[in-house]
mmCIF file of the N, C-alpha and C atoms, coordinates in Angstrom:
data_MODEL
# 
_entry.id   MODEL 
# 
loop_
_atom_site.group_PDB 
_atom_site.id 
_atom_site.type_symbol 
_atom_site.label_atom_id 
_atom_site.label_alt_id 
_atom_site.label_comp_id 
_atom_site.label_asym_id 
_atom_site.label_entity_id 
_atom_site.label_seq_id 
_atom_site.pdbx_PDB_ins_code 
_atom_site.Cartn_x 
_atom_site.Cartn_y 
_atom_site.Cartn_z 
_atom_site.occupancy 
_atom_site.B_iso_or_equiv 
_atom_site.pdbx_formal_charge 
_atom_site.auth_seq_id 
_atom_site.auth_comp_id 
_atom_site.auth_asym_id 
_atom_site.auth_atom_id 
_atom_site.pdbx_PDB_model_num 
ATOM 1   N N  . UNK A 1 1  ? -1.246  -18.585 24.817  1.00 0.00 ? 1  UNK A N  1 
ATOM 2   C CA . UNK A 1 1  ? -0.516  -17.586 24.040  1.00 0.00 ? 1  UNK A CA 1 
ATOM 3   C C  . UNK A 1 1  ? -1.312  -17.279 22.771  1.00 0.00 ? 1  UNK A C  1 
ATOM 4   N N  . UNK A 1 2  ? -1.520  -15.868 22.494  1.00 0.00 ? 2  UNK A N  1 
ATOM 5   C CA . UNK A 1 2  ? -2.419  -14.993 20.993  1.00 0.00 ? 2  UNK A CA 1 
ATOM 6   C C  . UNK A 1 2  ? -1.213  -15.744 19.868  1.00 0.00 ? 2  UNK A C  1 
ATOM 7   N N  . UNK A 1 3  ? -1.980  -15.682 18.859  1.00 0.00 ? 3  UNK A N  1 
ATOM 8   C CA . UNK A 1 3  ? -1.134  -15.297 17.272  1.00 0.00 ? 3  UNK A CA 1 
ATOM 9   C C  . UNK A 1 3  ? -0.616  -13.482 17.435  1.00 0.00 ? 3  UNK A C  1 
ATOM 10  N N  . UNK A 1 4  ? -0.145  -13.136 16.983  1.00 0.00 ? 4  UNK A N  1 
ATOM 11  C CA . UNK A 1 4  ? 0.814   -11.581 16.874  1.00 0.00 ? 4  UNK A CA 1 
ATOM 12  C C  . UNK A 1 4  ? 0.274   -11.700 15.032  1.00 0.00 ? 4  UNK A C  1 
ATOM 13  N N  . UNK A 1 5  ? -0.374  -10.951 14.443  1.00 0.00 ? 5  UNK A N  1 
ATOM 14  C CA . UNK A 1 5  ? -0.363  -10.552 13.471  1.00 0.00 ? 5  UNK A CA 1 
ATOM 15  C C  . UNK A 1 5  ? 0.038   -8.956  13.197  1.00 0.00 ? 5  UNK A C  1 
ATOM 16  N N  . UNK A 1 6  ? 1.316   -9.026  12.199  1.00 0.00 ? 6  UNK A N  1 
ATOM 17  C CA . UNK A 1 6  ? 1.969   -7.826  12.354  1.00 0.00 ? 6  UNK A CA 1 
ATOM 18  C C  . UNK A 1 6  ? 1.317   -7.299  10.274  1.00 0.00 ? 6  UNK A C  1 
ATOM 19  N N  . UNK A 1 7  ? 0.715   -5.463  10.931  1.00 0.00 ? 7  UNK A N  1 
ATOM 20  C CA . UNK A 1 7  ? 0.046   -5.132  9.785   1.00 0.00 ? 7  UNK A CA 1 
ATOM 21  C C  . UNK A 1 7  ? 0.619   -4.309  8.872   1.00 0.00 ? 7  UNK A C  1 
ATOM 22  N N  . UNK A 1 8  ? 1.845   -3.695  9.181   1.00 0.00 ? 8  UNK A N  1 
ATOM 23  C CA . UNK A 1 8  ? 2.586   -2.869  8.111   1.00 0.00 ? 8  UNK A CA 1 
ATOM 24  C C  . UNK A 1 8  ? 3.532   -3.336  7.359   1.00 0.00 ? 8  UNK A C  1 
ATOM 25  N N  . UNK A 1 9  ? 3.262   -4.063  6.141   1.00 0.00 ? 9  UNK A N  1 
ATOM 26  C CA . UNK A 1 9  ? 3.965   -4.342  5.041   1.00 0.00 ? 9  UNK A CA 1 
ATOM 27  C C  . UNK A 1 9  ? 4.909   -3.459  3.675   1.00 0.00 ? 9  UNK A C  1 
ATOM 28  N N  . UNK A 1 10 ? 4.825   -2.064  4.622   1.00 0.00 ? 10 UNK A N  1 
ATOM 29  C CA . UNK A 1 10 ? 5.541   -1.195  3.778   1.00 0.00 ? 10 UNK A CA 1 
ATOM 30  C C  . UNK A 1 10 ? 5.170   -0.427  2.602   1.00 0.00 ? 10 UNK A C  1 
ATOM 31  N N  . UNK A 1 11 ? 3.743   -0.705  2.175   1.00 0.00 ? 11 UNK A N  1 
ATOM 32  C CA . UNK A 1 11 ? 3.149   -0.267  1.233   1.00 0.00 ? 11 UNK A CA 1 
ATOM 33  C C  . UNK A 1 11 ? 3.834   0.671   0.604   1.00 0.00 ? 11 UNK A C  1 
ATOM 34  N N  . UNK A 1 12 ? 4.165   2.140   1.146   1.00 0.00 ? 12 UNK A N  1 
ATOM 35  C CA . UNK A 1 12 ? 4.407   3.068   1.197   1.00 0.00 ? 12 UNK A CA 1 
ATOM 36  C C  . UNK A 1 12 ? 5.848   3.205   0.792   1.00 0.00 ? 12 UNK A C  1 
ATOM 37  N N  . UNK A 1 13 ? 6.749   2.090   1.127   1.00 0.00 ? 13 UNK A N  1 
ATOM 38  C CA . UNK A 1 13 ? 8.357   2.638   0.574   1.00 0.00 ? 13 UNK A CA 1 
ATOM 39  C C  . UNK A 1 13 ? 8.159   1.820   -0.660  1.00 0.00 ? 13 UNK A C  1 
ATOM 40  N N  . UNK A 1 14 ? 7.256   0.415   -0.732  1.00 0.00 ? 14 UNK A N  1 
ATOM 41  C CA . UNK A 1 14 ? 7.126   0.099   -1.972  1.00 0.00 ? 14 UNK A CA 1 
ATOM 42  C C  . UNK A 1 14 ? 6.436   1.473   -2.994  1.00 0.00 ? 14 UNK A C  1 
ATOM 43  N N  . UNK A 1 15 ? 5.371   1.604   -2.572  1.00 0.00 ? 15 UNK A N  1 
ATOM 44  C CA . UNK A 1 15 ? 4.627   3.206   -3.428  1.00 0.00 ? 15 UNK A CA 1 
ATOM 45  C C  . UNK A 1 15 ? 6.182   3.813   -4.233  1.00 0.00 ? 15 UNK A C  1 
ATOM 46  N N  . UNK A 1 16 ? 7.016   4.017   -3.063  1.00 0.00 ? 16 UNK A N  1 
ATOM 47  C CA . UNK A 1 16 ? 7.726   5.129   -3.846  1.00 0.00 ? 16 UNK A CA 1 
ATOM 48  C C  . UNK A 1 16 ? 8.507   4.344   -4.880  1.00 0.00 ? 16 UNK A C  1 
ATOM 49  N N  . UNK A 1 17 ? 9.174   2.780   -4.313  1.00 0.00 ? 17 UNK A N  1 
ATOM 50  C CA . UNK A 1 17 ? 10.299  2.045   -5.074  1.00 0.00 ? 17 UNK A CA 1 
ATOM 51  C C  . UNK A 1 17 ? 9.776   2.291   -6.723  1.00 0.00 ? 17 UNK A C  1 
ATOM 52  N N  . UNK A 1 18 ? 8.724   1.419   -6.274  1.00 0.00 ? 18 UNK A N  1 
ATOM 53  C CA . UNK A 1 18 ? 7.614   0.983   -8.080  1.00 0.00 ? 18 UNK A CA 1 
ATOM 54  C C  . UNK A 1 18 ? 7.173   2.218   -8.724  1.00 0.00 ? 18 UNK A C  1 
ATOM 55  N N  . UNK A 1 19 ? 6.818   3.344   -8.066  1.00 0.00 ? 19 UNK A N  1 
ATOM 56  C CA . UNK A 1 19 ? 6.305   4.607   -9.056  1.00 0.00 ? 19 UNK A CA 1 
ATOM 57  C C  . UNK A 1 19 ? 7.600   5.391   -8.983  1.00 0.00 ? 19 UNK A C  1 
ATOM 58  N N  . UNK A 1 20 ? 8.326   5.146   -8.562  1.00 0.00 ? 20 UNK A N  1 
ATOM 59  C CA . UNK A 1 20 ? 9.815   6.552   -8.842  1.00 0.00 ? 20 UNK A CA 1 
ATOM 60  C C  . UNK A 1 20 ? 9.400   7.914   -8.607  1.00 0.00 ? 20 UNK A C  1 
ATOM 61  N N  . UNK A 1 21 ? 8.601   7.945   -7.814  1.00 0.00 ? 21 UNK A N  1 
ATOM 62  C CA . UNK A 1 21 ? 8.020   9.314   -7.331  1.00 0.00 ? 21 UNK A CA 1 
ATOM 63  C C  . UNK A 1 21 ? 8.403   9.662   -5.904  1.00 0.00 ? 21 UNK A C  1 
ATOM 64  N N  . UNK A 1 22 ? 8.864   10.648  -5.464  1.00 0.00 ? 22 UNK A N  1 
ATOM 65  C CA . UNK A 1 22 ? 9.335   10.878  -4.019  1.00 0.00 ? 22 UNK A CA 1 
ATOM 66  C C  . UNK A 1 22 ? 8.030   11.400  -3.524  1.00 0.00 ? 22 UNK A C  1 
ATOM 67  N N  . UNK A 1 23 ? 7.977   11.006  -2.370  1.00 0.00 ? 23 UNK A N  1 
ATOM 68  C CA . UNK A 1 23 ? 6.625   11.838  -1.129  1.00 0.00 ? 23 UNK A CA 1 
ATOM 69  C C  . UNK A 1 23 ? 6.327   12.724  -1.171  1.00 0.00 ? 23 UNK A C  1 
ATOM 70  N N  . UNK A 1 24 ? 5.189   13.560  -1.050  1.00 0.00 ? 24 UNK A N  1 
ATOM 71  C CA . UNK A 1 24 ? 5.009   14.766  -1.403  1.00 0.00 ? 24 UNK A CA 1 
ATOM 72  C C  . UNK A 1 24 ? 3.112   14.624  -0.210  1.00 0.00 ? 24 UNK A C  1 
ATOM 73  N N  . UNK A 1 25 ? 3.250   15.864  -0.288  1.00 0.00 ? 25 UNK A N  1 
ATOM 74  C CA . UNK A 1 25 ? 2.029   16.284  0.726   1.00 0.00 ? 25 UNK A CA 1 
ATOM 75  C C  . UNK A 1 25 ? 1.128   15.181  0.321   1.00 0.00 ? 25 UNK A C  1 
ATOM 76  N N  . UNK A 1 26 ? 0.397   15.023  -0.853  1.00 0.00 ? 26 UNK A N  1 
ATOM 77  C CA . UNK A 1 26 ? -0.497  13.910  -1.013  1.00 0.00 ? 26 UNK A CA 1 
ATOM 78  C C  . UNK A 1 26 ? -0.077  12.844  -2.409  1.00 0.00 ? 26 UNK A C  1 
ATOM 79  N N  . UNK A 1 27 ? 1.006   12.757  -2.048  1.00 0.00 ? 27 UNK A N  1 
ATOM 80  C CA . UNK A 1 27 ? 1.535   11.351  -3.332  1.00 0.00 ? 27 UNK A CA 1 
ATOM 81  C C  . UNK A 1 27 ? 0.904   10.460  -3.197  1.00 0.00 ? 27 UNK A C  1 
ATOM 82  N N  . UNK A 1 28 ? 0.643   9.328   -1.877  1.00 0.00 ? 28 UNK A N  1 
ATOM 83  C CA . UNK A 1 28 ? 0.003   8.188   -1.774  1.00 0.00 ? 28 UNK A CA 1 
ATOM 84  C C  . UNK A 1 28 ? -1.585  8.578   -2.421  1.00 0.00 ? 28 UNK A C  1 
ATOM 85  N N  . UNK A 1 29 ? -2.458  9.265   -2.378  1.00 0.00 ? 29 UNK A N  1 
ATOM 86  C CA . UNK A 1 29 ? -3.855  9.999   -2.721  1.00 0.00 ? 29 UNK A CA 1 
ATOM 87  C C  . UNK A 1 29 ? -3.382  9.659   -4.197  1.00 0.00 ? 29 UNK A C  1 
ATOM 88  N N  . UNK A 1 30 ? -3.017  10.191  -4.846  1.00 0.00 ? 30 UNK A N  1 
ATOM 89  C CA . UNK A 1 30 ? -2.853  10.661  -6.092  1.00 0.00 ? 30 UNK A CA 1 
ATOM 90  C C  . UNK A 1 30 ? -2.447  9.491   -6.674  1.00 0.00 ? 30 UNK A C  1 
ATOM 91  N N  . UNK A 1 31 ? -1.628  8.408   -6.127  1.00 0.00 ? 31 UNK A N  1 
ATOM 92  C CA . UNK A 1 31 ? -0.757  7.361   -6.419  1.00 0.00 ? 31 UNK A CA 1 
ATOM 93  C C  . UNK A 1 31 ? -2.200  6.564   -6.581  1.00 0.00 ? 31 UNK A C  1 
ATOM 94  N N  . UNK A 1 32 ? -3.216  6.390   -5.367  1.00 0.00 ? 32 UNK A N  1 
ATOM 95  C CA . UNK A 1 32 ? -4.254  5.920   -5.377  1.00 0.00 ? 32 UNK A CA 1 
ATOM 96  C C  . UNK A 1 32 ? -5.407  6.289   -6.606  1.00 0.00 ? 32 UNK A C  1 
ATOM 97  N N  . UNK A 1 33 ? -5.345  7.623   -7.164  1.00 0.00 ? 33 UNK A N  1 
ATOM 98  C CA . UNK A 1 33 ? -6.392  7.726   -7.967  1.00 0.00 ? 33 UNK A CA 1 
ATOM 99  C C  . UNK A 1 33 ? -5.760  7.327   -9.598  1.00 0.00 ? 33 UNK A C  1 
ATOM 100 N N  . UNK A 1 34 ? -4.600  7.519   -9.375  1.00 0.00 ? 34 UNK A N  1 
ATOM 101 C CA . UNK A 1 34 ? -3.315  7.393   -10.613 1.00 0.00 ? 34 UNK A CA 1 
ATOM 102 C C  . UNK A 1 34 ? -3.497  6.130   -11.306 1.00 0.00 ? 34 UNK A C  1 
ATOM 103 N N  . UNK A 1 35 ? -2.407  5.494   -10.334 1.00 0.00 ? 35 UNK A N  1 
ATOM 104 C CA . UNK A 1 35 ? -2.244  3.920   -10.756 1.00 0.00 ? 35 UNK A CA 1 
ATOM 105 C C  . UNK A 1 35 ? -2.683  3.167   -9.652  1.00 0.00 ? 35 UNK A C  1 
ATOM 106 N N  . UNK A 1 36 ? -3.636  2.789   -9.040  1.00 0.00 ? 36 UNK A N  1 
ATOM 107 C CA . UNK A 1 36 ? -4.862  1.696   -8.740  1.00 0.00 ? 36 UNK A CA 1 
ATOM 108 C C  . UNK A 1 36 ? -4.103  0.293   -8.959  1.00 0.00 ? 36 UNK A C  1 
ATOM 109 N N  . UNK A 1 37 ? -3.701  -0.026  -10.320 1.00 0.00 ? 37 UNK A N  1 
ATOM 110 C CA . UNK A 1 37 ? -2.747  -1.349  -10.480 1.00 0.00 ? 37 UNK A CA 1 
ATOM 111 C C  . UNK A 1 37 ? -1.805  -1.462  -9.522  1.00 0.00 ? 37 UNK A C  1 
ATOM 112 N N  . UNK A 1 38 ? -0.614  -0.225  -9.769  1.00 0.00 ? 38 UNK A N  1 
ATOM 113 C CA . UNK A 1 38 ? 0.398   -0.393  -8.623  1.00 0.00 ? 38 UNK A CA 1 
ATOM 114 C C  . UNK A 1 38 ? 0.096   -0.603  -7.482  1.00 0.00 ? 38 UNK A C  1 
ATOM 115 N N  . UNK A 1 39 ? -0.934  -0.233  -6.557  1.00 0.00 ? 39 UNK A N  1 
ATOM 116 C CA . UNK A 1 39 ? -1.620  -0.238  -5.262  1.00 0.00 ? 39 UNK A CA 1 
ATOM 117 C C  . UNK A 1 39 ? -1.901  -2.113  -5.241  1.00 0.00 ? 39 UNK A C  1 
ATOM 118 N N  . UNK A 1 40 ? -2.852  -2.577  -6.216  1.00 0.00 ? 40 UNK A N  1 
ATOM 119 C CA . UNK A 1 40 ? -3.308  -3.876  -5.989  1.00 0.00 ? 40 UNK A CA 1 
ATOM 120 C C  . UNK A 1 40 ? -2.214  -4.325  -6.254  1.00 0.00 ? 40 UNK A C  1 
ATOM 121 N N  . UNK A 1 41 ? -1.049  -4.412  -7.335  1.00 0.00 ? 41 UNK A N  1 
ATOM 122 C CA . UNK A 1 41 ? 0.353   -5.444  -7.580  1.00 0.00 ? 41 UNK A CA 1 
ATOM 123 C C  . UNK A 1 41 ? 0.554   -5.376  -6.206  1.00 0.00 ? 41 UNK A C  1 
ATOM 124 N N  . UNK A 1 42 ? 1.381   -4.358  -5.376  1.00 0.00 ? 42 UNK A N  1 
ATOM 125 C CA . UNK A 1 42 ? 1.525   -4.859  -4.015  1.00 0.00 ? 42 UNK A CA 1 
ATOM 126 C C  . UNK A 1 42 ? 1.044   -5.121  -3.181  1.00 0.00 ? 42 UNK A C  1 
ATOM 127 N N  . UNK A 1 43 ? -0.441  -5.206  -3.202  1.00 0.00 ? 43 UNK A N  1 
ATOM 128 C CA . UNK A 1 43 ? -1.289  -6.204  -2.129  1.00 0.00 ? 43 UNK A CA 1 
ATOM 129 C C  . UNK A 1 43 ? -1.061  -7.660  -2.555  1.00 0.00 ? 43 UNK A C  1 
ATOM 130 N N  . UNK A 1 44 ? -1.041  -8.000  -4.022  1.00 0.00 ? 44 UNK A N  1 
ATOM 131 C CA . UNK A 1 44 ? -0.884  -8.999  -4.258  1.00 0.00 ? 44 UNK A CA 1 
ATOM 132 C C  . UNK A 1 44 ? 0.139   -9.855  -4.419  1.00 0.00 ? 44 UNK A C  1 
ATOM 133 N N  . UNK A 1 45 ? 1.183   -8.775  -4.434  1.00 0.00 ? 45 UNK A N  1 
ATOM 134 C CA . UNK A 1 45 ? 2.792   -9.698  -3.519  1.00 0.00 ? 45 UNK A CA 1 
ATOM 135 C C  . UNK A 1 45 ? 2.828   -10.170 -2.294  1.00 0.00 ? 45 UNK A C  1 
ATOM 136 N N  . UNK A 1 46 ? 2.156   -8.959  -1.516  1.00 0.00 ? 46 UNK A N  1 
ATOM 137 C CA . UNK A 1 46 ? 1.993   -9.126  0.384   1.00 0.00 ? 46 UNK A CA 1 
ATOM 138 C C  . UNK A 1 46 ? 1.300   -10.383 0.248   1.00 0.00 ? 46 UNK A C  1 
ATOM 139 N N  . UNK A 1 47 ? 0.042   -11.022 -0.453  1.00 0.00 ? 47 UNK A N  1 
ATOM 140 C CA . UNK A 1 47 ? -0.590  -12.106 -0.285  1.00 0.00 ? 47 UNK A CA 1 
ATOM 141 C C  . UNK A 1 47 ? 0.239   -13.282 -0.349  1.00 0.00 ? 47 UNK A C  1 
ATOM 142 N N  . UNK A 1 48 ? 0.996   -13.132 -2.337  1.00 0.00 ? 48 UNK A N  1 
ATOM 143 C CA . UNK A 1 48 ? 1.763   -14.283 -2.536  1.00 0.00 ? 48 UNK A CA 1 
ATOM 144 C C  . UNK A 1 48 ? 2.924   -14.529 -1.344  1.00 0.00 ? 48 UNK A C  1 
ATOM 145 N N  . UNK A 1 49 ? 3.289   -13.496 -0.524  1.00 0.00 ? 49 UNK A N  1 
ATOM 146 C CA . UNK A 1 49 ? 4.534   -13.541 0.675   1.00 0.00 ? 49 UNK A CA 1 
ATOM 147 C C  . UNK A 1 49 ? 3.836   -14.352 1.961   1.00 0.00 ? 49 UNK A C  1 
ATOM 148 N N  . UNK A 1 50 ? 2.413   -14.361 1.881   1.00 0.00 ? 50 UNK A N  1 
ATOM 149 C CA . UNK A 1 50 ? 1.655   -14.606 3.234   1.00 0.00 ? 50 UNK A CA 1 
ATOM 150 C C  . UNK A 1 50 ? 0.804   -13.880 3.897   1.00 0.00 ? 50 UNK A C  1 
ATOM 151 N N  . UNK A 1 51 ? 0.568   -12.699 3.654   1.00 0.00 ? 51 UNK A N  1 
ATOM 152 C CA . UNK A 1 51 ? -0.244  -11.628 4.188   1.00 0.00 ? 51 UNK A CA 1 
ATOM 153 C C  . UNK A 1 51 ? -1.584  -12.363 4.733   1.00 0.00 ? 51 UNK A C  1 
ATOM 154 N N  . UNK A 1 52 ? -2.251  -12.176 5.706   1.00 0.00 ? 52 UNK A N  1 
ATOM 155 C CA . UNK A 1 52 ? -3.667  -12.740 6.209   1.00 0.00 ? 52 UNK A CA 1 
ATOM 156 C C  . UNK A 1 52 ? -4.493  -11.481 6.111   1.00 0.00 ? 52 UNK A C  1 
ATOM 157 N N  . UNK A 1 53 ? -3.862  -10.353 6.060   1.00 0.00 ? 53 UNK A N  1 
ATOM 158 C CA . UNK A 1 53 ? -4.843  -8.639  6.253   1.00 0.00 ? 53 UNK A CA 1 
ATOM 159 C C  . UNK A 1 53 ? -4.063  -8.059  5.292   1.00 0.00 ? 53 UNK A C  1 
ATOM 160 N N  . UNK A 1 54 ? -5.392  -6.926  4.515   1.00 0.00 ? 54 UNK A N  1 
ATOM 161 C CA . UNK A 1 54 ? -4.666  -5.710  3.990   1.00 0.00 ? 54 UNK A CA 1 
ATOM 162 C C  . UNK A 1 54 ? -5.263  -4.951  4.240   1.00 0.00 ? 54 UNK A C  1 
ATOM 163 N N  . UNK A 1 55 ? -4.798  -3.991  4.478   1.00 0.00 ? 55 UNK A N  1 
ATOM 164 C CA . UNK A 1 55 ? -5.205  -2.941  5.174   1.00 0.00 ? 55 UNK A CA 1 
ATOM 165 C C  . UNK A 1 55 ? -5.116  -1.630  4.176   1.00 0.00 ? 55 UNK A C  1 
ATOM 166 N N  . UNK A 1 56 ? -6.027  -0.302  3.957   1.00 0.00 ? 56 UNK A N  1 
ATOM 167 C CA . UNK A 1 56 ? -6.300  0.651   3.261   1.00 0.00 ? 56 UNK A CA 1 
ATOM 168 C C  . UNK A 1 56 ? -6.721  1.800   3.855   1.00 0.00 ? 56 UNK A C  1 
ATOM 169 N N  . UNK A 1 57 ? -6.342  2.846   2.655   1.00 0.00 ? 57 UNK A N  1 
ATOM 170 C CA . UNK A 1 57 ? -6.130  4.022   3.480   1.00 0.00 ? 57 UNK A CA 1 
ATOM 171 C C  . UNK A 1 57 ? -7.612  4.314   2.488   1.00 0.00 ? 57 UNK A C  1 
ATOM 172 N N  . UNK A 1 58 ? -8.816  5.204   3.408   1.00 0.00 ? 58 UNK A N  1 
ATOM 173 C CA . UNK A 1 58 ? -9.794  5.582   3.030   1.00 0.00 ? 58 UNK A CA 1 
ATOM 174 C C  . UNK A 1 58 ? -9.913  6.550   2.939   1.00 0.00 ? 58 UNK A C  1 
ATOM 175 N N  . UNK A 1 59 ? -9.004  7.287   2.360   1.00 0.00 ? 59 UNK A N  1 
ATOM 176 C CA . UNK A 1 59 ? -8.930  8.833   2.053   1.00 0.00 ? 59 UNK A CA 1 
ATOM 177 C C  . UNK A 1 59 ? -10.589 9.456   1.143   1.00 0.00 ? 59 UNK A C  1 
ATOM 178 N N  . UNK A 1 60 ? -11.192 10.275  2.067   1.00 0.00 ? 60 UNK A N  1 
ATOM 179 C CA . UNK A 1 60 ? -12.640 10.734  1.200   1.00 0.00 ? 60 UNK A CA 1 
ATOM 180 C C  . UNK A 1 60 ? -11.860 12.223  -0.310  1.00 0.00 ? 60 UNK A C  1 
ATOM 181 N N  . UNK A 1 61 ? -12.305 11.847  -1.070  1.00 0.00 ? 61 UNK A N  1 
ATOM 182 C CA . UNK A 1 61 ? -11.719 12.756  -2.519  1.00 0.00 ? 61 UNK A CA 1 
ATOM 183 C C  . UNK A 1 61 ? -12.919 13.984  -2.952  1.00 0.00 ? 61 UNK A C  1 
ATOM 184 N N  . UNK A 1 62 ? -12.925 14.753  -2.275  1.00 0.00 ? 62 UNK A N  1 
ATOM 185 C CA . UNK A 1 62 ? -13.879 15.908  -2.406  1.00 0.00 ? 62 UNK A CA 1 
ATOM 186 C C  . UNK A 1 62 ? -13.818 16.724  -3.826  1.00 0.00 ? 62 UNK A C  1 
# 
């Protein structure tokens, strides 16, 4: 029997909880060039919770 490592930790409803910003065509982008902190604070909860992967969105910024 595999390990099951499960990779979506919600980033994204956290994004909205912590910035009080609702979704919008490119919020997460902007959230990313914005506040950078908020992005790493919740990788670094997912870790302190157990996280083994984080996973990122590689949006190219033209």
């Amino acid at each position: 029997m595999s390990d099951i490592t499960i990779l979506d930790g919600g980033m994204g409803q956290d994004l909205v909880r912590r910035s009080g910003r609702m979704p919008s065509g490119l919020w997460s982008c902007e959230l990313m060039m914005e506040r950078p902190d908020l992005v790493r604070a919740i990788h670094d909860d997912f870790f302190t919770a157990g996280a083994r992967v984080a996973t990122v969105n590689s949006h190219s910024f033209l």
